[in-house]
N, C-alpha and C positions, 0 to 999 in steps of 0.2 A: 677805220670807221667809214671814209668814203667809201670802200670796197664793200661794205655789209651793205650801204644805203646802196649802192646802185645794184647790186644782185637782189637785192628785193624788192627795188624798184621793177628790175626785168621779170623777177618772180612774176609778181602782179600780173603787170604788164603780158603776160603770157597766158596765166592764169584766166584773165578775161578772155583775151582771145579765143580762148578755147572753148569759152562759153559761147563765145559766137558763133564758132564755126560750130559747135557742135546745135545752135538754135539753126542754122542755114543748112544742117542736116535735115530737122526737123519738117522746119519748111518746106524744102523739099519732096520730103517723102508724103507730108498730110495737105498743107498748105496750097500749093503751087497749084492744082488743079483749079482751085476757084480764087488766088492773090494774084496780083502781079506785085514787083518789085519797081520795075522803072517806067509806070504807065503800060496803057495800055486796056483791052476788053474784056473783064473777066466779072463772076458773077458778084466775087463781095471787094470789096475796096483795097485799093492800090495800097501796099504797104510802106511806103514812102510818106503817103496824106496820115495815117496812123500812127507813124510813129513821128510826125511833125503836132499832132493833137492830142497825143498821150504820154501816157507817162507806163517806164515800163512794170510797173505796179500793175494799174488800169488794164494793161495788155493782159499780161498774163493771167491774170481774175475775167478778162471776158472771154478769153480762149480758154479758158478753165470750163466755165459756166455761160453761154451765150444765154440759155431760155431766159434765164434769172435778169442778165445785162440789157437786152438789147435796149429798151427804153428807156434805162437812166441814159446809154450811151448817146442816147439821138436817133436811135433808129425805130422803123412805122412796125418790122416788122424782122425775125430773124429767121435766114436759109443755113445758119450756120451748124454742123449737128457738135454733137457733144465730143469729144476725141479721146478713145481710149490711153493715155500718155501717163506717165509719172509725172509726179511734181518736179522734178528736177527737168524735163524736158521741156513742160513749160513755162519756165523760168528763163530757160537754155533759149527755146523760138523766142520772146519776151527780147532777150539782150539782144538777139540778130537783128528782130524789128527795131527796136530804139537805134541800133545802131546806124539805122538806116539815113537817117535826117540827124547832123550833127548839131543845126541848129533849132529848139525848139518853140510852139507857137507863143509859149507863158516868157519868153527871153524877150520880146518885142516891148521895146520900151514906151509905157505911157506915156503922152504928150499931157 
């Protein structure tokens, strides 16, 4: 029984991973022209502050649809264009971004 639980604990555990790496593909290829990762000057927002203010639901539904998002998001105005992608890819970008900030802003404890 320990040997099932911990091979499918590593399952998972892999199985995410690959989600990541394969949304830090994405990134990459569409992403990275106007994101940054670890700070820095670029035209739409650091994806570090994003995924500290999101949730990766939010993400993926604004990277989906920006026309539709920018305003509930908080923004005056969207440069962001539409991205020709599968659903599974941006679900895949989604788990890289969250991945990004382990700790997130809704975890901060009320006084």
């Amino acid at each position: 029984m320990k040997k099932t639980t911990i091979l499918l604990a590593l399952f998972t555990a892999t199985y995410l991973l690959a989600d990541v790496e394969k949304g830090k593909a994405v990134y990459k290829a569409n992403c990275a022209i106007c994101h940054t990762v670890n700070g820095g000057r670029a035209l739409g927002p650091d994806f570090n502050i994003v995924s500290y203010t999101r949730t990766r639901e939010e993400i993926a539904a604004y990277a989906k649809d920006p026309y539709s998002l920018y305003e509930k998001f908080g923004y005056n105005a969207n440069a962001m264009p539409t991205l020709p992608l599968e659903e599974q890819a941006f679900k895949d970008v989604a788990d890289y971004i969250s991945s990004l900030q382990p700790f997130k802003k809704w975890m901060i404890k009320k006084k």
